[in-house]
C-alpha positions, -999 to +999 in steps of 0.1 A: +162-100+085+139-071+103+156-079+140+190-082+123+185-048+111+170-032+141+192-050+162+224-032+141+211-002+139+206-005+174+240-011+177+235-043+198+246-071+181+279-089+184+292-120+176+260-131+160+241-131+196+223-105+213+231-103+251+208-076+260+173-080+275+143-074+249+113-053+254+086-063+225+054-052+225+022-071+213-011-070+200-039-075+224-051-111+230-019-123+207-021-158+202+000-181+219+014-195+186+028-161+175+041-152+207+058-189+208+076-181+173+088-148+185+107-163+216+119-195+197+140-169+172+151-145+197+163-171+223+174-199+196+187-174+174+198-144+189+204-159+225+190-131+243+191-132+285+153-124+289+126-111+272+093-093+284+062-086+261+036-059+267+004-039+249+015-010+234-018+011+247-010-004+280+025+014+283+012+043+270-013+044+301+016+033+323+038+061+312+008+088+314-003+079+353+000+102+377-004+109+413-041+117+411-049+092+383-066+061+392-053+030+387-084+019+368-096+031+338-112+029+301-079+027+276-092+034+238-066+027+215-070+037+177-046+031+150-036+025+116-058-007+114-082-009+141-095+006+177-095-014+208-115-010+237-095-018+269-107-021+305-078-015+332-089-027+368-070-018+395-040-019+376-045-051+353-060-057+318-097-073+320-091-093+289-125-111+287-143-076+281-118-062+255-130-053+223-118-044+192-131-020+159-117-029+127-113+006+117-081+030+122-066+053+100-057+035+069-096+031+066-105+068+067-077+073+040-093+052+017-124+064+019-109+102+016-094+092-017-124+075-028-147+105-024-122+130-034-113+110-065-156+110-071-156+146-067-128+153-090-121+128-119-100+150-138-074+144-110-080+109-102-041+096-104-031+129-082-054+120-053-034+094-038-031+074-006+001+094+009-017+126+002-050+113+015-028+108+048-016+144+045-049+157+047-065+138+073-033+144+097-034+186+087-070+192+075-096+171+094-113+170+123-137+154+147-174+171+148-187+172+186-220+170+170-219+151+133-258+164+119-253+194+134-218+203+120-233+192+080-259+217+089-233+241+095-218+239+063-248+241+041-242+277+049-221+296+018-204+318+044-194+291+066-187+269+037-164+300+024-144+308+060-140+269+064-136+253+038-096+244+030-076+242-003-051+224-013-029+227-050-018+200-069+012+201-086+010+212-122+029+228-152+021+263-163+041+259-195+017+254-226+029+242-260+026+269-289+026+300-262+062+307-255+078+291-286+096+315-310+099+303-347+129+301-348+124+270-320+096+256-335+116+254-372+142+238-349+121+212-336+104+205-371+136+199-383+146+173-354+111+161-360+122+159-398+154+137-391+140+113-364+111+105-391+140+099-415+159+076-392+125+057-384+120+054-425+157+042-429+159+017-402+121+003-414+139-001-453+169-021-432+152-042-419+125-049-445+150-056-470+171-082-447+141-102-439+131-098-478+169-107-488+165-138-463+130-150-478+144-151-512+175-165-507+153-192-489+133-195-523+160-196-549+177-224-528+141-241-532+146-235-567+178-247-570+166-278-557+143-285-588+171-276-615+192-309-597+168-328-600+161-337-563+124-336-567+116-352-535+134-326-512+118-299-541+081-311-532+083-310-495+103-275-496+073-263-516+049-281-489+063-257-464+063-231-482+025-235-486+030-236-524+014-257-554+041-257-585+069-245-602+057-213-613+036-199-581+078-202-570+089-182-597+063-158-591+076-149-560+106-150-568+106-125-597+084-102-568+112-105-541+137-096-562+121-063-574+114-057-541+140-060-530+161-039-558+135-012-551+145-010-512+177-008-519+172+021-549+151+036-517+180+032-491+206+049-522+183+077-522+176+080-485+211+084-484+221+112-510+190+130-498+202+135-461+239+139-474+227+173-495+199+179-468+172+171-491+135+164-479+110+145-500+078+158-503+062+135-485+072+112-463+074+073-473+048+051-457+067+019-449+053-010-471+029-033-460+052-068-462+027-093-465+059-126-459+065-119-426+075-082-416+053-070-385+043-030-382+031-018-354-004+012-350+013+031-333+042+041-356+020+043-386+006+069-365+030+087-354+039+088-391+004+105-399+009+128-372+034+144-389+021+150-426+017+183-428+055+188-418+058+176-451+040+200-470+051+203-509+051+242-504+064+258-477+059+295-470+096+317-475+087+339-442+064+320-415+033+337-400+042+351-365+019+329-342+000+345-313+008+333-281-022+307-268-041+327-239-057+299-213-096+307-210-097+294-173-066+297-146-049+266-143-036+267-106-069+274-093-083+241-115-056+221-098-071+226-066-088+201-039-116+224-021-121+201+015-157+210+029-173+184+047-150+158+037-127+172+064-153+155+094-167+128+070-133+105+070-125+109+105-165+104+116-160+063+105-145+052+136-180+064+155-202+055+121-188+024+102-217+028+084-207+052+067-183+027+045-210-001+044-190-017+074-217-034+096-197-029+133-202-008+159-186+025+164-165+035+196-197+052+211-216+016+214-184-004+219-175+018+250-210+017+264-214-022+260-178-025+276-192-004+310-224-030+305-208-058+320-197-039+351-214-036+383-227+006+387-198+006+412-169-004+388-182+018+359-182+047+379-143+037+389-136+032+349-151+064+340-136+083+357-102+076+339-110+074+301-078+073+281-071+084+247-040+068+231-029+058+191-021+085+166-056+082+151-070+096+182-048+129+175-080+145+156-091+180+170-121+178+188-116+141+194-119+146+233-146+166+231-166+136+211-161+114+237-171+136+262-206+141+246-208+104+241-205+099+273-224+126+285-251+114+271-247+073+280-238+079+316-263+088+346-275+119+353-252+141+373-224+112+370-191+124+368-167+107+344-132+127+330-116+119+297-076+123+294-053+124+260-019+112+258+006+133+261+019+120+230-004+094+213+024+083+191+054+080+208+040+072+243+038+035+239+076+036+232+085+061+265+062+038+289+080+002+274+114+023+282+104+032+321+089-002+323+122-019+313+143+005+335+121+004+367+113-033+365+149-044+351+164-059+383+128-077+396+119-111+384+085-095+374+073-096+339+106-116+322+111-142+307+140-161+309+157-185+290+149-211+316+117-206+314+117-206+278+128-241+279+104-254+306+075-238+302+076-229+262+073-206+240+040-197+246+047-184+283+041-150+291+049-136+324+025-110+337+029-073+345+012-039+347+010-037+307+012-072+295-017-092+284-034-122+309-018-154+302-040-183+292-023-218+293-026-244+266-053-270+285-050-305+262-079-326+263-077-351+285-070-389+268-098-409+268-093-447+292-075-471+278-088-505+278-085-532+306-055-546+290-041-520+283-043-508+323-036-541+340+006-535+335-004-499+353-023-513+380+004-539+390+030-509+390+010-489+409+000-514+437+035-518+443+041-483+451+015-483+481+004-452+475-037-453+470-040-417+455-016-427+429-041-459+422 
């Protein structure tokens, strides 16, 4: 349902097929099961010509190249979800030394909202995830030096020509302050007749249910005067009753109940018609044979006694209006101090969340570890920053200092940030597929497909390194079993074959 929607709004699809070569990109390392599911639907299904898959990260480093770029380089992806660590040598993805970080963005908005939400309960529903999101993308940043930025803001002044705030919505309208009395009699009086109509649909239905009860019991009782005592003895059983008379009892207390709901109905009824009001309110009876009440309406029916009051005042009190003792915009504010470096700093500190991995820092360094001196000094010198969670202000400066301060003295190393960190994966797959659209290189077709399965990658500048299935091989089979073989075989003449 997802590529049928792409693929229309697209405007690619026709005649239930799609005859257009696909560009897909992939997650680094995929496995060769879900890259054999994805051909099997798009050449089953949507009969495309060829398709070609590729590393996002890896396109964005393809479309960012230039003339004096190496060809070699450190790629660090960060996203929403995690950070990868990719070595590029001389053009092509060392996938044996890649490395990922289980941390991206969605990470560092959770733990935003978390201590925002400790820092202000009052507005724990208003701190949420797509405002969390908002911040880190407008408000945060990346300290070049962590310790020595918190330092920083232990500082009032700094704290005060730093720190960032952001209003929650809220509603300066308070109840009581900008009511005249003529509205408030107004909404007594609706208050009045909704409490009426509660009152008169309670008396409804308590005296259907009461009606039904005793016309359940006089039946019951009708039953004894023919004489069918049998029937008359089990009716009573269900009725979890012992004679005659406990019947008759409640009988005689139905009925005047329920002649005294419908007296109450009569009344409820001339009272509205001449715009009477009782003076005070009827409390729905407790029916002890079946009728259900909820709390809740008892109490809103308490909440509005003294609207009832058996006295009411000819000419009502002007009320002063309700002055707030505190301002209420400036209490729906979120002051950001040093929680503006603290989300971000988790992709460099995972401990910082209780996540026991290592930050980019150590990833990075044990990635140049399994190089030769020679081949980290060609992957320094082209460290790439790609993924919209590397698009943090002083992000570049961090790795700088990093590796400043992991590399050799006097070593030179230069750090570069994409263009667009975003939306360079998409540009690179988009002058891969038109520079690479008539060569063989990197596509699949549907020929291959069908010999070589699903699983078959073809490999390019941006693709991942493809691994073949090896199967075990099948254990010998027993002399019998091999003695049909060996005749075969001899007859061929060939002895490698034997």
């Amino acid at each position: 349902l997802l590529l049928d929607h792409v693929f229309q709004r697209l405007g690619v699809a026709s005649q239930g097929c799609v005859d257009h070569p696909i560009v897909l990109t992939e997650a680094v390392c995929n496995p060769l099961y879900s890259r054999q599911m994805m051909s099997e639907l798009l050449f089953e299904c949507y009969q495309v010509p060829k398709v070609s898959y590729g590393v996002d990260s890896l396109y964005s480093f393809f479309h960012n190249r230039r003339q004096n770029w190496p060809c070699s380089g450190l790629v660090i992806s960060s996203g929403y979800q995690c950070t990868h660590i990719l070595p590029v040598l001389e053009g092509r993805l060392d996938a044996k030394n890649c490395k990922r970080i289980n941390l991206g963005g969605c990470q560092a908005a959770v733990y935003l909202q978390r201590l925002l939400q400790l820092k202000y309960p009052g507005h724990f529903a208003a701190i949420t995830l797509s405002r969390m999101e908002e911040i880190l993308h407008e408000h945060s940043y990346i300290a070049e030096d962590y310790i020595e930025e918190l330092q920083k803001w232990r500082s009032p002044e700094y704290y005060e020509n730093n720190v960032h705030k952001m209003q929650l919505p809220f509603s300066n309208k308070l109840l009581g302050s900008t009511l005249t009395s003529e509205e408030k009699q107004e909404r007594r009086q609706q208050q009045l007749r909704r409490l009426q109509e509660l009152n008169a649909r309670r008396r409804e239905e308590k005296l259907q249910l009461d009606q039904e009860r005793l016309d359940r019991l006089l039946y019951v009782q009708e039953l004894l005067e023919d004489g069918q005592m049998d029937q008359f003895h089990k009716a009573l059983v269900e009725l979890n009753m012992d004679s005659a008379e406990e019947l008759q009892s409640y009988i005689n207390k139905l009925s005047l109940s329920v002649e005294q709901t419908k007296q109450k109905i009569l009344q409820a009824e001339v009272s509205i018609e001449v715009d009477v009001v009782d003076s005070k309110p009827e409390t729905p009876d407790l029916d002890p044979l079946g009728s259900e009440q909820s709390l809740e309406d008892v109490e809103s029916i308490n909440e509005f006694e003294p609207l009832f009051a058996e006295e009411q005042p000819e000419v009502e009190k002007p009320v002063a209006a309700v002055q707030p003792m505190f301002n209420l915009a400036e209490y729906h504010q979120l002051f950001l101090g040093t929680e503006r470096i603290r989300a971000p700093e988790i992709v460099f500190q995972p401990s910082l969340i209780g996540e026991d991995q290592a930050g980019i820092a150590e990833t990075m360094q044990y990635v140049l570890e399994r190089y030769s001196k020679e081949q980290q000094a060609i992957l320094v010198q082209n460290v790439f920053l790609t993924g919209g969670n590397t698009m943090y202000p002083g992000l570049k400066a961090r790795i700088q200092k990093e590796l400043l301060e992991m590399r050799p003295f006097q070593s030179s190393f230069q750090v570069h940030l994409a263009s667009s960190p975003v939306l360079d994966a998409w540009y690179g797959a988009r002058e891969w597929a038109v520079e690479y659209m008539s060569r063989e290189e990197g596509w699949i077709t549907r020929k291959d497909y069908e010999e070589k399965g699903g699983e078959y990658l073809k490999e390019h500048c941006a693709s991942n390194v493809y691994v073949p299935i090896r199967l075990p091989k099948q254990a010998p089979r027993t002399t019998e079993g091999l003695a049909p073989s060996r005749v075969l075989t001899s007859s061929t003449g060939n002895p490698c074959e034997q």
